[in-house]
py3Dmol code that shows the C-alpha trace and the ligand (Angstrom):
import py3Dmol

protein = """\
ATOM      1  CA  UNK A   1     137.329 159.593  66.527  1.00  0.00           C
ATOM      2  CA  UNK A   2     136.594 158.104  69.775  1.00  0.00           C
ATOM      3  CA  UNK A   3     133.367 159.337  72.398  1.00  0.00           C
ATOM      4  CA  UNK A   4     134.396 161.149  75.274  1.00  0.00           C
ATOM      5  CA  UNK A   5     133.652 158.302  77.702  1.00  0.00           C
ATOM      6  CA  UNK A   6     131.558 160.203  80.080  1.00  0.00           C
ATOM      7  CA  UNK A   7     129.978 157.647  83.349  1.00  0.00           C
ATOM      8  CA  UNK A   8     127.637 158.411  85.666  1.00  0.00           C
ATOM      9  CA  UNK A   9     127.404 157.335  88.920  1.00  0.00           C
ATOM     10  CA  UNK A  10     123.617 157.636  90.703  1.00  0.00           C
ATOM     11  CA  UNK A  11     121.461 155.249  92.418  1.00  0.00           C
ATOM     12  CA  UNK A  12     118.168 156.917  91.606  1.00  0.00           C
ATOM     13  CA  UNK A  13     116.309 155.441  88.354  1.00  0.00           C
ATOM     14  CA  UNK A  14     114.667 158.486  86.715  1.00  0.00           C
ATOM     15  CA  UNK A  15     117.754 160.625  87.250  1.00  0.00           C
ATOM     16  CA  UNK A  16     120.210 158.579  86.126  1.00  0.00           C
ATOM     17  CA  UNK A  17     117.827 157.497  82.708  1.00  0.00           C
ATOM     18  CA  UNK A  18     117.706 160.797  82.282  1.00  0.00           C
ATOM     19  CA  UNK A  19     121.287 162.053  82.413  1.00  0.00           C
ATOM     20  CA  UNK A  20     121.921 159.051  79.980  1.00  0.00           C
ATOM     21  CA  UNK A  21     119.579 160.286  77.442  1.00  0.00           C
ATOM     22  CA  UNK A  22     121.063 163.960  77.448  1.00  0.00           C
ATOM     23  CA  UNK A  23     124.615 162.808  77.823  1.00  0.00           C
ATOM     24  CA  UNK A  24     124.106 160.454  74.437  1.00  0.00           C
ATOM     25  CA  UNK A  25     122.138 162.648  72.562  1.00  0.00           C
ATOM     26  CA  UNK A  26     125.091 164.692  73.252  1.00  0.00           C
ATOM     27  CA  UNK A  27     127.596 162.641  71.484  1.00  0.00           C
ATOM     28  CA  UNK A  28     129.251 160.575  74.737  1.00  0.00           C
ATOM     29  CA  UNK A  29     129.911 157.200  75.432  1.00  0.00           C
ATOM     30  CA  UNK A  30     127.491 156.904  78.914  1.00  0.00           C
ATOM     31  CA  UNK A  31     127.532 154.308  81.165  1.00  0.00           C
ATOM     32  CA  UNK A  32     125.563 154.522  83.903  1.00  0.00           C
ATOM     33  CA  UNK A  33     126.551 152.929  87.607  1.00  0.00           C
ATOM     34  CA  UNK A  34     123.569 152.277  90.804  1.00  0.00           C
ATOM     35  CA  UNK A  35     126.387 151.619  93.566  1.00  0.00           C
ATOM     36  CA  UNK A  36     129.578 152.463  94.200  1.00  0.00           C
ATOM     37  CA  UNK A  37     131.066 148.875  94.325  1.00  0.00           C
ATOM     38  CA  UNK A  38     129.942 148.470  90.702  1.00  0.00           C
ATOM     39  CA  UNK A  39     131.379 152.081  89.114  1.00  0.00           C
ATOM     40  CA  UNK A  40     134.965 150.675  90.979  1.00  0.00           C
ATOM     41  CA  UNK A  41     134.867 147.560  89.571  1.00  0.00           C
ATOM     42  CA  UNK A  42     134.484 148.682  86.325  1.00  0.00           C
ATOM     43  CA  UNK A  43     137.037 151.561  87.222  1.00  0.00           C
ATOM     44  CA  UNK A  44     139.548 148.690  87.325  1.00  0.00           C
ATOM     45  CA  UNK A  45     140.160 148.051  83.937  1.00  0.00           C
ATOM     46  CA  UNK A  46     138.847 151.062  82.836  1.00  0.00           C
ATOM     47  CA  UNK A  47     139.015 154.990  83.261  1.00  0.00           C
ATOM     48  CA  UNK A  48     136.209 157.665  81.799  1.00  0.00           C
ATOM     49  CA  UNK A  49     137.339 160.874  80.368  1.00  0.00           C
ATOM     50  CA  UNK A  50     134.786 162.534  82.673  1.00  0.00           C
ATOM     51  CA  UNK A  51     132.574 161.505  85.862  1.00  0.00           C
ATOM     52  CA  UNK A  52     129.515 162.633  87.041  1.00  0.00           C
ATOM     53  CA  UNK A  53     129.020 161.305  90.841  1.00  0.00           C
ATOM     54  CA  UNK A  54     125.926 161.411  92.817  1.00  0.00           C
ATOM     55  CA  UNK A  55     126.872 162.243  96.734  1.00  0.00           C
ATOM     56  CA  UNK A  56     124.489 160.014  98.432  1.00  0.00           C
ATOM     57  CA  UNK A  57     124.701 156.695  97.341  1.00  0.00           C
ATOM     58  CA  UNK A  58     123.165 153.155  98.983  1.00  0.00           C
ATOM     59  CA  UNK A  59     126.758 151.772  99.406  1.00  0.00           C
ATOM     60  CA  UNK A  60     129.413 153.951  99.478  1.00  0.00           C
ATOM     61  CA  UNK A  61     129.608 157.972 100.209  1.00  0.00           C
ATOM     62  CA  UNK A  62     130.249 159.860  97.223  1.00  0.00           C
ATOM     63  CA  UNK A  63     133.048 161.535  99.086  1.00  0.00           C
ATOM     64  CA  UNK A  64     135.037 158.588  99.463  1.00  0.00           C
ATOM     65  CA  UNK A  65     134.304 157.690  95.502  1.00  0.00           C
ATOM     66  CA  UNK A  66     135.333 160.879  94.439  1.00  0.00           C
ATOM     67  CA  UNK A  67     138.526 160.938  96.698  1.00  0.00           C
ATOM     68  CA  UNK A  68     139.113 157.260  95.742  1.00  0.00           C
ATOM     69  CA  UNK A  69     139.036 158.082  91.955  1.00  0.00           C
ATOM     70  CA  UNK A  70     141.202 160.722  92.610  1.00  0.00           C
ATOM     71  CA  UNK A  71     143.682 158.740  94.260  1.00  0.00           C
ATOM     72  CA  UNK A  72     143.448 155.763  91.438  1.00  0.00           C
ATOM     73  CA  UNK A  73     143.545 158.041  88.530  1.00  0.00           C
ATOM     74  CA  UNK A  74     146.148 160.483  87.076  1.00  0.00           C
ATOM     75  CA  UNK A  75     143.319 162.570  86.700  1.00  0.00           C
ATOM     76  CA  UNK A  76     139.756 162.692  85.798  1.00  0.00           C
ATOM     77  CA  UNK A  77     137.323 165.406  85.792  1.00  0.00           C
ATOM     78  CA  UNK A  78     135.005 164.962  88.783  1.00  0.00           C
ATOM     79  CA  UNK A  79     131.003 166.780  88.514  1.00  0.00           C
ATOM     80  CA  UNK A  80     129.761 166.159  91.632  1.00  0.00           C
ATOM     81  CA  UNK A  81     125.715 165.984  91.809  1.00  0.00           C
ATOM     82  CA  UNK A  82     123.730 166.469  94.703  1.00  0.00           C
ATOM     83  CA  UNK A  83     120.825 167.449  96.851  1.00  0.00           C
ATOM     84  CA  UNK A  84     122.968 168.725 100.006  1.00  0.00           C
ATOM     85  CA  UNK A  85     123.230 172.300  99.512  1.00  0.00           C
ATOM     86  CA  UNK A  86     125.167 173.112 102.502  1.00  0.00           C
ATOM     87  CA  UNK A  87     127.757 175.735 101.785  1.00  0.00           C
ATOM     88  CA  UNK A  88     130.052 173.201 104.368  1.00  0.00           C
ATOM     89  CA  UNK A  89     129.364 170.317 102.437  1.00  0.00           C
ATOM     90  CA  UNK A  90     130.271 172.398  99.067  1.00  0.00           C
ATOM     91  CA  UNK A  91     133.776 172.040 100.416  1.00  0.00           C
ATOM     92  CA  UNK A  92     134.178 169.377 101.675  1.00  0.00           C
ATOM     93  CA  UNK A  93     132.889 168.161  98.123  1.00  0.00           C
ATOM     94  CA  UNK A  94     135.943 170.389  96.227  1.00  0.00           C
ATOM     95  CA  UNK A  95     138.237 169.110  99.483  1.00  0.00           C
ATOM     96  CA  UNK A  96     137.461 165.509  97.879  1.00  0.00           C
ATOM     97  CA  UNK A  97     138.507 166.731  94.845  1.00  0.00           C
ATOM     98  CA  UNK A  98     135.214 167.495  93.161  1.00  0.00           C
ATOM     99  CA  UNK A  99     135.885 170.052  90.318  1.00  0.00           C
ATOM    100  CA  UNK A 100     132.336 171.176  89.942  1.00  0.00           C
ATOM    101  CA  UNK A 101     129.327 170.739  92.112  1.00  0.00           C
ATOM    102  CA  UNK A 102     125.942 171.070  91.055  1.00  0.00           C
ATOM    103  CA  UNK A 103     122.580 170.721  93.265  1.00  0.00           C
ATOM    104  CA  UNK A 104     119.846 169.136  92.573  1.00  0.00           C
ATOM    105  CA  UNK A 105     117.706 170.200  91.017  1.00  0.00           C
ATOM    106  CA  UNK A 106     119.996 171.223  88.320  1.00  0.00           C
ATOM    107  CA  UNK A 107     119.251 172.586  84.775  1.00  0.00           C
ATOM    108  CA  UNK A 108     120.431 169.657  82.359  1.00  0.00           C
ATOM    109  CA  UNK A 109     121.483 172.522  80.064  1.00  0.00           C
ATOM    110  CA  UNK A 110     123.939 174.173  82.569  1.00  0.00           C
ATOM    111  CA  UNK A 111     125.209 170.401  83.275  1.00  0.00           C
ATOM    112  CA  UNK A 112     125.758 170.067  79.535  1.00  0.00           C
ATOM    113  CA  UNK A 113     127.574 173.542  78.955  1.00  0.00           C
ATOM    114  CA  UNK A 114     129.636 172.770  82.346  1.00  0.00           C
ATOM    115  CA  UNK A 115     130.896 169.336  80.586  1.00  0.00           C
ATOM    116  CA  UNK A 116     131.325 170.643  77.361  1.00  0.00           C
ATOM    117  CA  UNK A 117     133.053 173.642  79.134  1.00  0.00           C
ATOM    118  CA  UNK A 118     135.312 170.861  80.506  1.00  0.00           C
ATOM    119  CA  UNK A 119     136.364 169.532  77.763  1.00  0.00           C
ATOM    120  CA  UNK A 120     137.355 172.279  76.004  1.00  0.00           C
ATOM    121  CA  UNK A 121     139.315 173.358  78.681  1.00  0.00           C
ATOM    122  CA  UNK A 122     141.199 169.840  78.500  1.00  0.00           C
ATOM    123  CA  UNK A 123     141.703 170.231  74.841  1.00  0.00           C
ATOM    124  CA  UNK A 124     142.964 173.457  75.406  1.00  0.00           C
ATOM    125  CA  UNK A 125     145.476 172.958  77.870  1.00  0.00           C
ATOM    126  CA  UNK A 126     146.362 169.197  77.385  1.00  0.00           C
ATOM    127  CA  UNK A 127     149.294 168.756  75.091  1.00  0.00           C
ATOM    128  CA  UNK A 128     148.563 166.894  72.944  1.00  0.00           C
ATOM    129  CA  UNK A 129     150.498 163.544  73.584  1.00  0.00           C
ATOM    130  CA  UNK A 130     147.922 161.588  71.243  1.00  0.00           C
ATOM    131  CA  UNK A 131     150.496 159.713  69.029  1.00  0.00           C
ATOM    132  CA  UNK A 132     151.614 156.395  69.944  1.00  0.00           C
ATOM    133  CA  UNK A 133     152.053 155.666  73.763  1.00  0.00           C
ATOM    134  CA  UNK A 134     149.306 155.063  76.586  1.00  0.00           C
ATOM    135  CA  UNK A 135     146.945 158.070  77.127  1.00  0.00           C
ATOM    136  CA  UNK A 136     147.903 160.332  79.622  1.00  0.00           C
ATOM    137  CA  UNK A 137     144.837 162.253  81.267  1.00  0.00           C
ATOM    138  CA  UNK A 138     145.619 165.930  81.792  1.00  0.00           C
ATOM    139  CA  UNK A 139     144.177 168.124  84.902  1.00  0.00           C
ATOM    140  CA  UNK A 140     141.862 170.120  84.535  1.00  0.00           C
ATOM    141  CA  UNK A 141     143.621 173.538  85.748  1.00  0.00           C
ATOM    142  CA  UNK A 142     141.581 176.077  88.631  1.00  0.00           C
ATOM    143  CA  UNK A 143     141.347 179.326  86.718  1.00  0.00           C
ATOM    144  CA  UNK A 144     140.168 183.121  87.814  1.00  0.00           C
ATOM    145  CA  UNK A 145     141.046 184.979  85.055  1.00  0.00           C
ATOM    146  CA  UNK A 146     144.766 184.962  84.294  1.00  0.00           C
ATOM    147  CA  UNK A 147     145.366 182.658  87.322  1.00  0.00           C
ATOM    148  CA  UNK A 148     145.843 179.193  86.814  1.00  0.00           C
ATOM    149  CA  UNK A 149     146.504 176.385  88.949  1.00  0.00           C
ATOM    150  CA  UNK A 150     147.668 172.540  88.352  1.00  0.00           C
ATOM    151  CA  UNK A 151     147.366 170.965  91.380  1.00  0.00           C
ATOM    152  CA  UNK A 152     148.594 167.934  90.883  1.00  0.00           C
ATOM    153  CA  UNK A 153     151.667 169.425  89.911  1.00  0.00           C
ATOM    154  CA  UNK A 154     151.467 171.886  92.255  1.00  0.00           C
ATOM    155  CA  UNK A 155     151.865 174.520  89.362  1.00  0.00           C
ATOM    156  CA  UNK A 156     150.847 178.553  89.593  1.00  0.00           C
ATOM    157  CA  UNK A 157     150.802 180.312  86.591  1.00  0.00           C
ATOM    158  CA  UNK A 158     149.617 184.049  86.325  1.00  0.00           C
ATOM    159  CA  UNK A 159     149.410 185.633  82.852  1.00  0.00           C
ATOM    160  CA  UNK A 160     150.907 182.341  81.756  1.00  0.00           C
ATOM    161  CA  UNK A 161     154.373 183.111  84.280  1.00  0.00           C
ATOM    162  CA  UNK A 162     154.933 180.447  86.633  1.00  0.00           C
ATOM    163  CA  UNK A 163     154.262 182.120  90.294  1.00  0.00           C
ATOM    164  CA  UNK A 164     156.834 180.519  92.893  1.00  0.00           C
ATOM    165  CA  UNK A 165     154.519 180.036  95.945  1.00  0.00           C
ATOM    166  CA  UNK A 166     155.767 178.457  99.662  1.00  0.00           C
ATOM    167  CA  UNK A 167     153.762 175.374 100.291  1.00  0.00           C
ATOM    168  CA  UNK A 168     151.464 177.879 102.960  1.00  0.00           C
ATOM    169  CA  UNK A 169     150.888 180.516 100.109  1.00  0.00           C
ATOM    170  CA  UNK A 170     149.983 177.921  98.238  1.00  0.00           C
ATOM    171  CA  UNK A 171     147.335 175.628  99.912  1.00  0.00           C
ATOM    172  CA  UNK A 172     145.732 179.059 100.716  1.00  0.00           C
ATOM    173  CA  UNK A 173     145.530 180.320  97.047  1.00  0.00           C
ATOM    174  CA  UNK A 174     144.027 176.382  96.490  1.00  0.00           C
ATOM    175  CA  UNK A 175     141.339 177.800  98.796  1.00  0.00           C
ATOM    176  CA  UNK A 176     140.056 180.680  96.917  1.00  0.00           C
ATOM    177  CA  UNK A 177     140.565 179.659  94.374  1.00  0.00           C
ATOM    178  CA  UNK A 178     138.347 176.511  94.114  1.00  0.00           C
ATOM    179  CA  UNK A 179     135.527 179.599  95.086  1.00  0.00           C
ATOM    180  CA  UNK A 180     136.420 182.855  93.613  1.00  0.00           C
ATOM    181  CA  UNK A 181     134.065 185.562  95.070  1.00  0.00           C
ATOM    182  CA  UNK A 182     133.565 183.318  98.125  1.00  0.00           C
ATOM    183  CA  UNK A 183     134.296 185.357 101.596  1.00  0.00           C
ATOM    184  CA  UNK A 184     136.153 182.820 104.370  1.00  0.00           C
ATOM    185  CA  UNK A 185     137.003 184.164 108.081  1.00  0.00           C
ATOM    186  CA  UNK A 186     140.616 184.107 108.829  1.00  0.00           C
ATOM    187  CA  UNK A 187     139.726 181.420 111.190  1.00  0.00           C
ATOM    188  CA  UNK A 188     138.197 179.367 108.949  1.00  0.00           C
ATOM    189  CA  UNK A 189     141.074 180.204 106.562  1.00  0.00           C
ATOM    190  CA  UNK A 190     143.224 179.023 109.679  1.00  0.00           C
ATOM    191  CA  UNK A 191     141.707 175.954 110.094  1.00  0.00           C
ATOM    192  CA  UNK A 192     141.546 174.987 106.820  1.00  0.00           C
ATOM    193  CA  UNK A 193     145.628 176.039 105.866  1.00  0.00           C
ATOM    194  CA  UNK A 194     147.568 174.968 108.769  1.00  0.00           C
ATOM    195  CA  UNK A 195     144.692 172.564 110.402  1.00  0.00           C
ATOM    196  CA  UNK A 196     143.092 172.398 114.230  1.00  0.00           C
ATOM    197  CA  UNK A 197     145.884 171.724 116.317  1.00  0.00           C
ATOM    198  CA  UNK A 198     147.511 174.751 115.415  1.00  0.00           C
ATOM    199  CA  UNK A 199     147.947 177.447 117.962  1.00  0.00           C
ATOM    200  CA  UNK A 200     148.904 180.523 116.173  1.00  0.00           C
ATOM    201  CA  UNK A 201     146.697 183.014 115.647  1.00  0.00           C
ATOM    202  CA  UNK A 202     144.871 184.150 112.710  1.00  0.00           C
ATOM    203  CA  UNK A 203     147.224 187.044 112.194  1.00  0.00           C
ATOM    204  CA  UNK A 204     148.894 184.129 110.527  1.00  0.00           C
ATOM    205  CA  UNK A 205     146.439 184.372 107.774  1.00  0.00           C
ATOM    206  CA  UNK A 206     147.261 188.142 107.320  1.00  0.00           C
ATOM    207  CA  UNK A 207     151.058 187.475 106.666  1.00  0.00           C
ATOM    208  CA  UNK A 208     150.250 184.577 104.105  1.00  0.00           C
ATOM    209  CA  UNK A 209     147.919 187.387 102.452  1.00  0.00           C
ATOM    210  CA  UNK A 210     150.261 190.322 102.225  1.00  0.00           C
ATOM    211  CA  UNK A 211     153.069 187.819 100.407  1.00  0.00           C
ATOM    212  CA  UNK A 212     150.193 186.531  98.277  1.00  0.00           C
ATOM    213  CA  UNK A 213     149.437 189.922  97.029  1.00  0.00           C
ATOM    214  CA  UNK A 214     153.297 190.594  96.503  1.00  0.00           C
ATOM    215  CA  UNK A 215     153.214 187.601  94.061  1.00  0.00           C
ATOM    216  CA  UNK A 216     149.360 188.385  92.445  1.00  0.00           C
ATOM    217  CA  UNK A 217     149.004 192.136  92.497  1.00  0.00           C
ATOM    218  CA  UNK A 218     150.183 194.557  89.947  1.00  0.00           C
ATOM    219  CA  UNK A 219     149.777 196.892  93.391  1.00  0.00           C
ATOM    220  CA  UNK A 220     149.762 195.090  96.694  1.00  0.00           C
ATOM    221  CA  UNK A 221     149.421 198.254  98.030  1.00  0.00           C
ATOM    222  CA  UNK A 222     145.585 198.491  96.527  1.00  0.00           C
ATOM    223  CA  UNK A 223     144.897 194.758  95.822  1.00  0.00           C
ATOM    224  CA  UNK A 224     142.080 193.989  92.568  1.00  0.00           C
ATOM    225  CA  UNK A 225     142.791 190.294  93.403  1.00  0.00           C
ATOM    226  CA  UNK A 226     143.491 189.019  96.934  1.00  0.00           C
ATOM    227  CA  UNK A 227     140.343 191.339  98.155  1.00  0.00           C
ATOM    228  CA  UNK A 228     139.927 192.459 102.458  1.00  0.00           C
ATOM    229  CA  UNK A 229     136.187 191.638 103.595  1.00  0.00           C
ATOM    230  CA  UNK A 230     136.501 194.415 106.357  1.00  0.00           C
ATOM    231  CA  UNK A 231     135.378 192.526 109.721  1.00  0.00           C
ATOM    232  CA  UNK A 232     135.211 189.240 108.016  1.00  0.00           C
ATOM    233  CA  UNK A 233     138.080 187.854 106.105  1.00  0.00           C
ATOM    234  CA  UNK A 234     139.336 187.381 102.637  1.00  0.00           C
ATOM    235  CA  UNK A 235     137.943 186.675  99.081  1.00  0.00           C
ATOM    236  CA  UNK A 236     140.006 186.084  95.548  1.00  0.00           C
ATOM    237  CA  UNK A 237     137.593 188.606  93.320  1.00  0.00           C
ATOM    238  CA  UNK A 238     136.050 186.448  91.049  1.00  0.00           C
ATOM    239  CA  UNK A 239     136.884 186.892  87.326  1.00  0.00           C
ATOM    240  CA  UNK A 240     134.094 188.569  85.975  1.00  0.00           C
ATOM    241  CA  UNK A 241     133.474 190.961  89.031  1.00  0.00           C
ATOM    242  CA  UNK A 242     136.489 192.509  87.701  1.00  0.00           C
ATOM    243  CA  UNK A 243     134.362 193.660  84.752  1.00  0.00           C
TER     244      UNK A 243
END
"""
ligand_1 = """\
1
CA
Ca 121.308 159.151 95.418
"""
view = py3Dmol.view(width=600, height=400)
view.addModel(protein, "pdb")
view.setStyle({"model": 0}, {"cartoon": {"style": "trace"}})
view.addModel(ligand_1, "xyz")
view.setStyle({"model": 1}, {"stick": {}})
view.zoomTo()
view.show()
């Protein structure tokens, strides 16, 4: 059976020596990347099951890796690594198309569980189109509990039921749901949904909401999901807050 092909993309030495050792001893196929121009290159002919990106890196921004792979690849599961621990720069890093994001320093056990968690999500969820034919990568969904997104294919599933969402409803579930338990502001919601040079107001937000909960809550009328932050905003509950 092939190694997960697993590459890691970081400039600093020690770091990136170390994330090969761990990442071996784990049972992938590592190969480790200083600079940007050299991970693309490879890239090329090439594509990992799994990449684990530095942010800041001599040549190239992380960002524009990570939204560069994304735009090259079907998919591929993105760990972004990093010292910026700005909740701002958290999204931007998901907005890139991150699917995990992990500060420095991080535990290299949590790293390892997170990629193994990864993978058995794949497994899970890809079917499995091994025989004959070139091999199709399969996206990684979003999940809080029994809501799952594709994004890719634009898909919303809830208790396995596809969920038919308008485009707005949608990129506004994308939202919370890359950070379940997170609070946003309705304008930050705002911004973020329908973009700066719109001139509604953030009542907007509230209308996208209430349909939201028709479509997610058993009761919209006393929503477990789609959750009020009185004075500030919204949150999706995250799964296990639930317990
Ligand atoms: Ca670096």
């Amino acid at each position: 059976m092939r190694k997960p092909a697993v590459w890691v993309v970081e400039d600093e030495r020690a770091i990136s020596s170390a994330l090969e050792i761990l990442l071996q001893h784990a049972g992938y196929d590592v190969r480790v990347f200083a600079r940007g121009a050299d991970f693309f290159a490879a890239f090329a002919s090439f594509q990992p099951d799994l990449i684990l990106l530095d942010l800041n890196l001599p040549d190239i921004d992380g960002l524009d890796v990570c939204r560069a792979a994304r735009d090259l690849a079907a998919y591929i599961p993105i760990l972004m690594l990093t010292a910026r621990n700005e909740p701002v720069d958290k999204l931007i890093g998901f907005e890139a198309g991150a699917d995990i994001y992990l500060i420095k320093p991080y535990d290299p056990r949590e790293l390892l569980a997170q990629i193994k968690a990864i993978f058995r999500l794949i497994e899970r969820h890809g079917q499995s189109q091994a025989e004959g034919g070139a091999r199709r990568p399969t996206e990684l969904p979003l999940t809080n509990g029994p809501l799952m997104m594709w994004d890719l294919r634009r898909r919303v599933e809830l208790n396995g039921q596809p969920l038919d969402l308008s485009p707005k409803e949608y990129d506004l579930l994308k939202i919370l749901l890359r950070h379940p338990g997170r609070v946003f502001g309705r304008e930050t919601l705002l911004r973020l949904v329908w973009g700066y040079e719109f001139t509604g107001d953030s009542r907007t937000v509230d209308v996208h909401v209430q349909r939201l909960r028709q479509k997610l809550e058993a009761d919209p009328s006393q929503p477990r999901v789609l959750l009020t932050v009185r004075g500030v905003g919204y949150k999706l509950a995250a799964q296990d807050e639930d317990a």
